[in-house]
C-alpha positions, 0 to 999 in steps of 0.5 A, spaced: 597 169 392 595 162 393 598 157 398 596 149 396 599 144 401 598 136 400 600 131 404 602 125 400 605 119 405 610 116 399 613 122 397 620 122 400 622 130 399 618 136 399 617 138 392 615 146 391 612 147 384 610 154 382 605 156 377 605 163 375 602 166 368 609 170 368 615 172 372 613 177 377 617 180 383 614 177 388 615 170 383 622 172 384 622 174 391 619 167 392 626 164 389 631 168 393 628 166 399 627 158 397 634 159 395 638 163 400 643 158 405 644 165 408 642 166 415 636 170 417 639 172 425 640 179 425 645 181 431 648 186 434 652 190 439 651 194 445 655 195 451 660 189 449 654 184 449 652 180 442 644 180 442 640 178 437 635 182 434 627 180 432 625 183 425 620 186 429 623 189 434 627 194 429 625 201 427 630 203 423 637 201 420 642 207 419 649 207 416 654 213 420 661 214 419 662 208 416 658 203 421 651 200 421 646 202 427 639 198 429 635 202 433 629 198 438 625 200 443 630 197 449 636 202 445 642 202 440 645 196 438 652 196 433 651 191 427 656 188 423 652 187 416 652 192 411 646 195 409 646 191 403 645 185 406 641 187 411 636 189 405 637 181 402 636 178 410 630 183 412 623 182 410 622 185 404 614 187 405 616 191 412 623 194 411 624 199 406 631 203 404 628 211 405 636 214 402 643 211 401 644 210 409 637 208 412 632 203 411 626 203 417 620 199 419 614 200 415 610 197 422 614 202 427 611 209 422 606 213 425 605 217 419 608 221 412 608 228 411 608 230 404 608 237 405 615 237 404 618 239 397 621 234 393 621 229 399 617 226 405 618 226 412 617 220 417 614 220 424 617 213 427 614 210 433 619 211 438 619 219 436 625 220 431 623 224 424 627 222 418 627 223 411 625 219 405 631 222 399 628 224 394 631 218 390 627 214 394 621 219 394 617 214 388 620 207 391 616 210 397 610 212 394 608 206 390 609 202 396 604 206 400 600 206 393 600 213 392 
């Protein structure tokens, strides 16, 4: 993709035009993002504290017994999102859902063992081993282009 800034002194509101040969997912995504009042800040709980979490700092995102955890390097923190959302707020090309209760950080992976039948295994940087659903095996690997 391509991205063209032109300074023009008599313009008096930004103006965003896209041109595409056809509609694609990443056009799409383009919009949404363009389009979206909602607020990207991601916050979360821990020891009755409200802190506010770095994209980059996550890990990984899990749902147990009907609530929502992020996990970070500085521990666990309780969220208030569900994880629906928190797929819609978090970067698309770093965040990825693994199964119907987990989405991790393509970043925070050390690597994939797909010596598992039917699914694959994943090593992420703060030690944790989790596993890809096998409804989510083909979503996986054709972000990993295999």
């Amino acid at each position: 993709m391509r991205v063209e800034i032109k300074i023009d002194s008599s313009c008096t509101e930004p103006e965003i035009i896209i041109m595409t040969a056809s509609v694609t997912e990443e056009v799409n995504n383009i919009l949404r993002k363009l389009s979206e009042d909602v607020p990207q800040i991601i916050s979360g709980v821990r020891d009755g504290k409200v802190e506010v979490l770095e994209q980059a700092d996550l890990v990984r995102i899990y749902a147990n017994a009907g609530k929502v955890f992020a996990v970070t390097n500085k521990g666990e923190y309780a969220l208030r999102l569900r994880l629906y959302e928190l797929e819609e707020r978090l970067d698309a090309d770093s965040f990825v859902r693994i199964s119907n209760s987990e989405m991790i950080n393509l970043k925070k992976v050390n690597h994939f063992d797909l010596g598992f039948t039917g699914t694959i295994c994943v090593k992420l940087s703060d030690g944790t081993t989790t596993y890809v659903s096998r409804r989510y095996v083909s979503k996986v690997k054709k972000i990993l282009g295999i």
